[in-house]
C-alpha positions in Angstrom: -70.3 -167.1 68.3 -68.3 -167.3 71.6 -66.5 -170.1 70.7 -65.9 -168.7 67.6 -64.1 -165.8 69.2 -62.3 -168.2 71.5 -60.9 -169.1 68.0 -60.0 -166.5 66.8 -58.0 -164.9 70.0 -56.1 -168.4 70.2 -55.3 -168.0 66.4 -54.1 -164.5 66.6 -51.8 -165.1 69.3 -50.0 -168.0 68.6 -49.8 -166.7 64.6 -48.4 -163.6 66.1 -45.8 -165.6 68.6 -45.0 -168.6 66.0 -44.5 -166.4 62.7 -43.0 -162.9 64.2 -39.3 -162.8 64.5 -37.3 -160.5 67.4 -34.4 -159.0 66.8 -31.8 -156.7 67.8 -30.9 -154.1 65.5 -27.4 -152.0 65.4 -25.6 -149.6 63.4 -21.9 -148.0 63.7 -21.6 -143.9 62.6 -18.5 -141.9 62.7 -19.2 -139.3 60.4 -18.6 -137.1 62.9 -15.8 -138.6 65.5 -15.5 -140.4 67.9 -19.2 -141.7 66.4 -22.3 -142.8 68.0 -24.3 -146.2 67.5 -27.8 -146.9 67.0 -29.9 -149.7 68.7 -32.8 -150.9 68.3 -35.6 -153.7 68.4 -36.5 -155.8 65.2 -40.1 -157.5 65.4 -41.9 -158.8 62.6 -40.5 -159.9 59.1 -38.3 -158.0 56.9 -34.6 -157.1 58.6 -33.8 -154.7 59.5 -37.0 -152.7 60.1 -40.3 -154.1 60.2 -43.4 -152.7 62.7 -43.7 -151.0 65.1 -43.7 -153.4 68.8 -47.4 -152.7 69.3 -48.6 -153.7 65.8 -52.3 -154.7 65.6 -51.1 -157.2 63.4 -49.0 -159.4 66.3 -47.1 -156.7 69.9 -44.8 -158.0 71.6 -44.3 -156.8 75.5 -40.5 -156.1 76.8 -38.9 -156.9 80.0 -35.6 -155.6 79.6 -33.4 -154.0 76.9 -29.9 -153.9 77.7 -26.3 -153.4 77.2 -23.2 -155.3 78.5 -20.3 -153.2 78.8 -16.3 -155.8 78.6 -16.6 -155.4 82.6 -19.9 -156.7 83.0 -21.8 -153.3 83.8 -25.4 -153.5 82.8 -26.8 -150.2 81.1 -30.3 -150.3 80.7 -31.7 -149.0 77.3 -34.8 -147.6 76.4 -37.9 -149.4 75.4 -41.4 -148.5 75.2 -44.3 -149.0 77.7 -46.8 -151.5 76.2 -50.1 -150.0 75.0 -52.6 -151.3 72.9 -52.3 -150.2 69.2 -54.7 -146.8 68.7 -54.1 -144.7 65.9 -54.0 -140.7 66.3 -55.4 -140.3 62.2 -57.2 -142.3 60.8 -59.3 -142.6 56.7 -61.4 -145.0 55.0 -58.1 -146.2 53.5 -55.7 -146.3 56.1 -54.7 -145.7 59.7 -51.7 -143.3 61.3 -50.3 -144.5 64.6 -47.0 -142.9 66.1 -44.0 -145.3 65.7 -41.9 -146.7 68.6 -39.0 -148.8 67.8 -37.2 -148.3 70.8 -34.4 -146.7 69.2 -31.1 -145.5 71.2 -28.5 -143.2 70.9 -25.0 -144.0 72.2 -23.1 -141.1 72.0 -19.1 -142.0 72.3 -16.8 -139.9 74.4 -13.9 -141.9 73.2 -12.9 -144.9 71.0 -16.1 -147.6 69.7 -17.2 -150.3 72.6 -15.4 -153.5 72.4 -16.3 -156.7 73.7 -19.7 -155.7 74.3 -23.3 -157.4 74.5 -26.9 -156.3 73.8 -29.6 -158.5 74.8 -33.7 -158.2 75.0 -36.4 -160.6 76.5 -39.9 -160.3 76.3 -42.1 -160.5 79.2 -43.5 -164.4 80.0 -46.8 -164.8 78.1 -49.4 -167.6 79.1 -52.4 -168.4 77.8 -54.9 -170.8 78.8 -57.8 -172.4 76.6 -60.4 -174.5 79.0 -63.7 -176.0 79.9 -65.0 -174.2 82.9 -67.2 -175.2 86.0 -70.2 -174.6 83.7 -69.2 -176.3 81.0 -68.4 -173.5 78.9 -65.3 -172.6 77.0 -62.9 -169.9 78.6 -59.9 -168.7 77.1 -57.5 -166.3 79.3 -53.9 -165.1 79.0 -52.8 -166.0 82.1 -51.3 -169.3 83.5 -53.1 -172.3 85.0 -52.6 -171.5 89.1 -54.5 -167.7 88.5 -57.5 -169.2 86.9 -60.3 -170.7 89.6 -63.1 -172.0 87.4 -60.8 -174.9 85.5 -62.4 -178.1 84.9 -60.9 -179.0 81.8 -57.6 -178.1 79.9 -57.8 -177.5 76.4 -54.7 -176.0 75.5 -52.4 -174.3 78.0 -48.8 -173.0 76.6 -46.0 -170.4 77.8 -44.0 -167.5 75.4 -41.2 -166.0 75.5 -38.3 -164.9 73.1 -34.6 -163.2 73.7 -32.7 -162.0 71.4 -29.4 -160.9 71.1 -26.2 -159.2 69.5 -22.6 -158.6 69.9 -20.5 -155.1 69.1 -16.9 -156.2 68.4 -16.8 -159.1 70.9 -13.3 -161.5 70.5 -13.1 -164.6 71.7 -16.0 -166.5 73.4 -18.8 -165.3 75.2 -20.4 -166.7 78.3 -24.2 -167.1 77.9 -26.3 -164.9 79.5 -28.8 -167.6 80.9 -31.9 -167.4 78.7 -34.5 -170.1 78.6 -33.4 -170.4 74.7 -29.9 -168.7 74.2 -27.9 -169.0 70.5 -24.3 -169.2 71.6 -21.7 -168.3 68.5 -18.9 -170.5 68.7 -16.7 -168.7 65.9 -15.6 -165.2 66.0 -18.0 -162.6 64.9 -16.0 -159.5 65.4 -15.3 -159.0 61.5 -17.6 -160.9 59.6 -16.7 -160.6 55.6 -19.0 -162.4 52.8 -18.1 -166.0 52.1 -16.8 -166.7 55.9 -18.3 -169.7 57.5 -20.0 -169.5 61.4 -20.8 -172.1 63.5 -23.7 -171.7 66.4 -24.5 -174.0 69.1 -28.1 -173.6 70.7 -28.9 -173.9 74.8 -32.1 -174.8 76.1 -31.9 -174.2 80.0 -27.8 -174.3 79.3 -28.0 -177.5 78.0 -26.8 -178.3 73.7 -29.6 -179.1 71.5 -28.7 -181.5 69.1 -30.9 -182.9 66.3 -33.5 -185.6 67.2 -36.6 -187.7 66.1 -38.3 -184.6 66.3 -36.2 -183.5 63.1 -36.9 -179.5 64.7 -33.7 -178.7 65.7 -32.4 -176.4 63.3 -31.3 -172.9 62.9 -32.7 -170.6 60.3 -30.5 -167.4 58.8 -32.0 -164.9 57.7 -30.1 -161.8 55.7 -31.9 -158.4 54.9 -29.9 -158.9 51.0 -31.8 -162.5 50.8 -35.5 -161.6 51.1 -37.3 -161.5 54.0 -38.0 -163.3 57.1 -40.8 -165.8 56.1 -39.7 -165.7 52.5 -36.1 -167.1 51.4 -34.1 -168.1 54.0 -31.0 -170.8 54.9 -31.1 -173.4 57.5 -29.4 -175.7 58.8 -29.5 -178.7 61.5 -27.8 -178.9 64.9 -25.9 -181.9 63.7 -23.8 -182.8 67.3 -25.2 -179.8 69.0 -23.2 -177.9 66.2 -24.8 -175.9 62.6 -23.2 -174.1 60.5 -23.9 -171.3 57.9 -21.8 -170.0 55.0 -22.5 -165.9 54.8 -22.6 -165.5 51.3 -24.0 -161.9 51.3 -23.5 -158.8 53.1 -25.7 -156.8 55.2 -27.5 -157.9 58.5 -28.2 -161.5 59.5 -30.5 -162.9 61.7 -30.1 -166.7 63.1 -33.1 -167.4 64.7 -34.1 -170.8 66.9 -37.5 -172.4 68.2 -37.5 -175.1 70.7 -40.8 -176.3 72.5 -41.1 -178.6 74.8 -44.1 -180.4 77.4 -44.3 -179.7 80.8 -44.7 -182.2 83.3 -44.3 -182.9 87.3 -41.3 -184.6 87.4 -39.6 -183.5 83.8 -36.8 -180.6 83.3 -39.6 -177.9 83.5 -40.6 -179.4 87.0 -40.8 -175.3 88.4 -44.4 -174.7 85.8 -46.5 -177.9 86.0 -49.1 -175.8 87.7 -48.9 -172.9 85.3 -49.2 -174.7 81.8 -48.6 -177.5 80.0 -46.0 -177.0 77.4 -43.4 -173.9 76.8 -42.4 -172.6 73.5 -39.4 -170.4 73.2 -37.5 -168.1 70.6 -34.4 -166.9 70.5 -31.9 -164.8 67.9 -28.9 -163.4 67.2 -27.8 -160.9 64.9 -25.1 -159.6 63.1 -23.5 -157.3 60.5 -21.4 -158.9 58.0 -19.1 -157.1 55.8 -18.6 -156.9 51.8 -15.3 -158.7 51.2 
């Protein structure tokens, strides 16, 4: 029965990491000048809203929310404090629970933000499936060095995903530094159906291109297509390069995966003695205009 429940914990959270996208929602209103915007996170499957960040069905923990101002001021935006899921109501049929999707308000004193970033990361997640001292089978989200009782590794693997978006941003951005960072390399400022966008993809700053692995790709996903998990367009990073033709409007979401092993001497040198592999996620969205 134990082991069974090892199982299931194991399944839940890598189901929960692998299949959940994160994404960074935003909205322009002027009905009443000079406007506000509206920014928020995107976590689960349908753009633009989805569930709530501390879904029993798969949470995901913050680190920072953020905004990039054209000088290079950080603002920090609000996000919710992670709590398990409890509802406040509940039926035989269904269950109420208060809804957090870190929304802000940015009220504007004068004209709209130009040339300005958003960006999100979650918190590092570790877990750690093993053969203790005893013999027995221990699973633990936490990494390799906090866990005394190891005598065996089963399975030991590193999370985390970043998202991010652009407000009226011309020319080319710098990346930000992320683990896994989607870098735009056309102009995404005024997006209008039927333009094409090209996207390069960093791991530790460094292109991926496609390999023997055949998994480096980019997927696009549009809230006018279907829904994340459902119909989607992808295509490789032929060169270190993929490009996508936006043939609807509405909000996009490219989204990239890249995992790699861990090992003493290899690139990820810095976490041999916290796990043995890292997989990573990383998006960026976008609005893109009826022609």
């Amino acid at each position: 029965m134990k082991i069974l429940r090892i199982f299931l914990v194991l399944t839940v959270f890598l189901s929960s990491a692998f299949s959940h996208a994160f994404w960074i929602n935003l909205s322009e209103h002027t009905a009443h000048k000079p406007g506000h915007l509206l920014v928020n996170i995107g976590w689960g499957h349908k753009i633009p809203i989805d569930d709530i960040l501390n879904s029993e069905n798969g949470s995901i923990n913050l680190e920072k929310f953020q905004m990039i101002d054209e000088k290079g001021k950080i603002f920090k935006l609000y996000f919710p404090e992670f709590i398990a899921p409890k509802p406040f109501e509940e039926d035989k049929n269904f269950s109420i629970y208060k809804a957090d999707f870190a929304f802000n308000k940015i009220s504007l004193k004068d004209n709209m933000l130009k040339n300005t970033i958003f960006e999100s990361t979650t918190k590092p997640a570790f877990v750690t499936q093993y053969i203790d001292k005893n013999g027995k089978m221990r699973l633990k989200q936490k990494p390799l060095d906090e866990i005394d009782d190891v005598s065996k590794v089963l399975f030991a693997l590193k999370y985390q995903a970043f998202a991010k978006r652009y407000l009226n941003y011309k020319g080319k951005a710098k990346p930000l530094g992320h683990a896994l960072e989607i870098m735009p390399k056309s102009d995404m400022s005024d997006l209008k159906v039927g333009d094409e966008v090209e996207f390069e993809v960093l791991f530790n700053g460094e292109k991926i291109s496609l390999s023997d692995k055949m998994n480096e790709f980019i997927r696009a996903d549009c809230e006018n297509l279907n829904q994340i998990g459902g119909t989607a367009y992808y295509s490789f990073l032929m060169d270190g390069v993929a490009k996508i033709r936006l043939d609807k409007p509405g909000q996009w979401v490219i989204s990239a995966s890249h995992d790699e092993k861990v090992e003493k001497d290899g690139k990820l040198k810095e976490l041999f003695r916290k796990t043995k592999s890292v997989f990573y996620m990383a998006s960026f969205s976008f609005y893109v205009k009826d022609r």
